[in-house]
C-alpha positions in Angstrom: 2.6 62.8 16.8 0.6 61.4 13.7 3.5 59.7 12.5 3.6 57.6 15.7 -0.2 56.6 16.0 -0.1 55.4 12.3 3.2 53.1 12.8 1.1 52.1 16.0 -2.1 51.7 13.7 0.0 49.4 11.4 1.7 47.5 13.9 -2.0 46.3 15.3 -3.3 45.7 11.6 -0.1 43.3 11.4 -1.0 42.1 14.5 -4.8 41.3 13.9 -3.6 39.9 10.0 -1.0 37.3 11.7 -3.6 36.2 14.7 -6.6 35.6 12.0 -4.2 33.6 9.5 -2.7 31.7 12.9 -6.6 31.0 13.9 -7.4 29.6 10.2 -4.7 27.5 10.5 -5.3 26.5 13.9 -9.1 25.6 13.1 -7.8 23.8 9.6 -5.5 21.6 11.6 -8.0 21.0 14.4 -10.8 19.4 11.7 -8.6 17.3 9.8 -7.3 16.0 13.0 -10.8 15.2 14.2 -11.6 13.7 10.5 -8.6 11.6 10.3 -9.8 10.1 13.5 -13.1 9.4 12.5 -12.3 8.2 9.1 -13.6 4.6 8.7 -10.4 1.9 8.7 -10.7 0.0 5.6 -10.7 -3.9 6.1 -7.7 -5.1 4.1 -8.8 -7.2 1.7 -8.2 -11.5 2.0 -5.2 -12.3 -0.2 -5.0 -16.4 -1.3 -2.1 -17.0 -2.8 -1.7 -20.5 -4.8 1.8 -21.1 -4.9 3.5 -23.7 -7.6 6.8 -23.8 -7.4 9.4 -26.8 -8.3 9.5 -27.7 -4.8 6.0 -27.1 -3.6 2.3 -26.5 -4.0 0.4 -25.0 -1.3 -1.7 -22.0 -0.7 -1.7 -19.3 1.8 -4.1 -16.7 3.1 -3.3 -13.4 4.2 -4.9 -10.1 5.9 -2.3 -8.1 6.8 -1.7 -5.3 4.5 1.9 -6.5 3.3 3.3 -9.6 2.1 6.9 -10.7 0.6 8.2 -13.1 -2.1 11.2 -14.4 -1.9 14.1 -16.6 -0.9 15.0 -15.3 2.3 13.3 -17.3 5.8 11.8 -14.0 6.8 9.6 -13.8 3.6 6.0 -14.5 4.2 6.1 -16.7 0.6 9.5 -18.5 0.5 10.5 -19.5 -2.3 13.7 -22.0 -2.4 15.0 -21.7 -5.7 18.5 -20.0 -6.7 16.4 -18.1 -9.4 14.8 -16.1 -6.7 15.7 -13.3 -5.1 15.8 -13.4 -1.2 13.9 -10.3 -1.4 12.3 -11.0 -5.0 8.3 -9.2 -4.7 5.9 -7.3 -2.6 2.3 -7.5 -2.2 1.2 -4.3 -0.8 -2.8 -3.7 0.0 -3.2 0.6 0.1 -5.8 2.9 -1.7 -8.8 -0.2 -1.2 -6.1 -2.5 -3.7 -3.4 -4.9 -4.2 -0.5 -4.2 -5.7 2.5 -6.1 -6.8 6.0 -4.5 -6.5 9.4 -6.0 -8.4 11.9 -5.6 -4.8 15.2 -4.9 -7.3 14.9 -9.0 -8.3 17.9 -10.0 -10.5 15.3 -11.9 -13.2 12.3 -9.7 -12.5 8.7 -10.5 -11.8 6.2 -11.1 -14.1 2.6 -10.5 -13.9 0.5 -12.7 -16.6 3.5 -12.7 -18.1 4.6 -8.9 -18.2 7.8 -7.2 -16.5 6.6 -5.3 -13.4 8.6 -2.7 -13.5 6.5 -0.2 -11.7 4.1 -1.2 -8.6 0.9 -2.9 -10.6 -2.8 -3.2 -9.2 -3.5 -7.1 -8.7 -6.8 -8.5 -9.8 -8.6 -11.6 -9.2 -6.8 -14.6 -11.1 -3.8 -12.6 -12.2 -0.6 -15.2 -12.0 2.9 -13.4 -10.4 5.7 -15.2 -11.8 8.9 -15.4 -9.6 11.6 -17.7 -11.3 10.1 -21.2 -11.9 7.4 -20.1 -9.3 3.7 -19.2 -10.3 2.0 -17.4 -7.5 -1.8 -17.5 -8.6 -3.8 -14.7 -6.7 -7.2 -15.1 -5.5 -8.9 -12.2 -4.2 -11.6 -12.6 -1.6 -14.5 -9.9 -1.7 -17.2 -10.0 0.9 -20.6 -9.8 -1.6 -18.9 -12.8 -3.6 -20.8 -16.8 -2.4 -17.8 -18.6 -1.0 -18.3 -21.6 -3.9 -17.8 -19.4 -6.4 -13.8 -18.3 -5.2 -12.5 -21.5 -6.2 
């Protein structure tokens, strides 16, 4: 008889073990849930981009958090030279930064003159070089007067 109300005894402490580690999960999953919904969404950053290239000079302005270099017509910066990749670069805006990202290009990228060859945080007047092209960054910040970005 004693045998059978201590495998009963262990059953219900195996019982009570498995509901209190289900509840901690449970209440862990519950309030990062509710955090990750109140977290603040970070504005992405303006990007100007100053583009000189053999065929072209113009700049562009961007807010979304991803933008593309390259050849191809579905790059957000095309680039029409045979030095360039279709896919050659990515701009990438994640942890409050912009990056800059070589896409597997067949002459590289350069930033100020360095290989990327791992993604690389972008700062203000940094120059991205993409075959001929030189894609001059500008970063906008919001505490920054407007005449002194140019």
């Amino acid at each position: 008889m004693s045998g059978s109300i201590a495998l009963v005894l262990r059953l219900a402490m195996v019982a009570a073990l498995y509901g209190f580690l289900g509840y901690a999960l449970y209440t862990l999953w519950s309030d990062l849930k509710l955090h990750g919904l109140q977290a603040p969404a970070r504005p992405v950053t303006e990007l100007r981009l100053l583009v000189d290239s053999p065929s072209m000079k113009v700049e562009r302005r961007f807010t979304k958090p991803e933008v593309v270099i390259g050849r191809s017509p579905s790059c957000d910066v095309q680039l029409n030279e045979k030095s360039v990749s279709a896919l050659h670069a990515r701009l990438a805006f994640h942890h409050t930064q912009w990056w800059v990202e070589d896409l597997g290009s067949s002459n590289g990228t350069r930033l100020n003159s360095a290989l990327v060859s791992t993604p690389t945080v972008l700062t203000d007047g940094d120059e991205i070089r993409c075959g001929e092209s030189t894609v001059r960054v500008r970063l906008e910040t919001r505490d920054s007067p407007a005449d002194e970005r140019n």
